[in-house]
N, C-alpha and C positions, 0 to 999 in steps of 0.2 A: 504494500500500500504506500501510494508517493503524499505524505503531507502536504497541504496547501498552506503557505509559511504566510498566507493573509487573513486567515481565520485562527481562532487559539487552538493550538496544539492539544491541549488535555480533551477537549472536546471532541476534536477530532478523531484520537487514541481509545476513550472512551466507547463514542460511536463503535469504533470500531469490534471494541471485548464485547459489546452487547450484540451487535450483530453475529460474531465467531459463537455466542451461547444462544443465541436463538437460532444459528445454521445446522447448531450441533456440534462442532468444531470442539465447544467446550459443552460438555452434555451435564444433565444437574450430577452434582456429585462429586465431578471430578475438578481438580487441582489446577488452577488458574495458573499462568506465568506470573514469577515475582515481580516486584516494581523495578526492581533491576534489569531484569527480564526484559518487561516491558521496555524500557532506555532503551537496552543496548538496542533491540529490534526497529522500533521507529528514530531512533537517532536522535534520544531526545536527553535533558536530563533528568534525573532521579526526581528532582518534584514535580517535575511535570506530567510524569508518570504517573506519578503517588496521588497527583491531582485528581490525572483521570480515573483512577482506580478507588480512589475515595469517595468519586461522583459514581463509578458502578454499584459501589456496595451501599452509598445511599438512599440508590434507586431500588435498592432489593434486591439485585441480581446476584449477589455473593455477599458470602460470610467467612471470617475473618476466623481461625481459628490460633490462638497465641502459641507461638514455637512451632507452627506445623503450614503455616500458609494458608492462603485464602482458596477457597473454592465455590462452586457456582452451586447456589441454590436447589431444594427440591423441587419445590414449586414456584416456575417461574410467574413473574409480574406480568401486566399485561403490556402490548410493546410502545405505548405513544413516547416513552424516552428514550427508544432507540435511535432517534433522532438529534440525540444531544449534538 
């Protein structure tokens, strides 16, 4: 995915984790890529990773579990924030 460096980046990267969990990509259950992760992949840095990933788990798509990483929910949301 090529970023558009004239809209915000986290929203963009965002966008993007909900779409990969709503294609199945990341299925409910299983283990999200870390905020590091996420950087290296979109060429971003670490908070703005965190950003986007902050705004998925606020939307309900993912839960945070301490020491072991975040993963994608059972039951998912409905989608009008996939649009973030």
């Amino acid at each position: 995915m090529t970023l558009d460096r004239t809209r915000p980046l986290w929203r963009q990267i965002a966008a993007e984790i909900i779409r990969r969990i709503q294609d199945g990509t990341y299925p409910p259950g299983a283990r999200v890529p870390s905020t590091l992760e996420i950087a290296q992949e979109f060429g971003v840095v670490n908070a703005t990773a965190a950003k986007a990933m902050k705004f998925v788990r606020e939307q309900g798509w993912t839960r945070g579990e301490v020491g072991l990483g975040t993963y994608v929910v059972d039951h998912l949301p409905p989608s009008p924030e996939a649009s973030a």
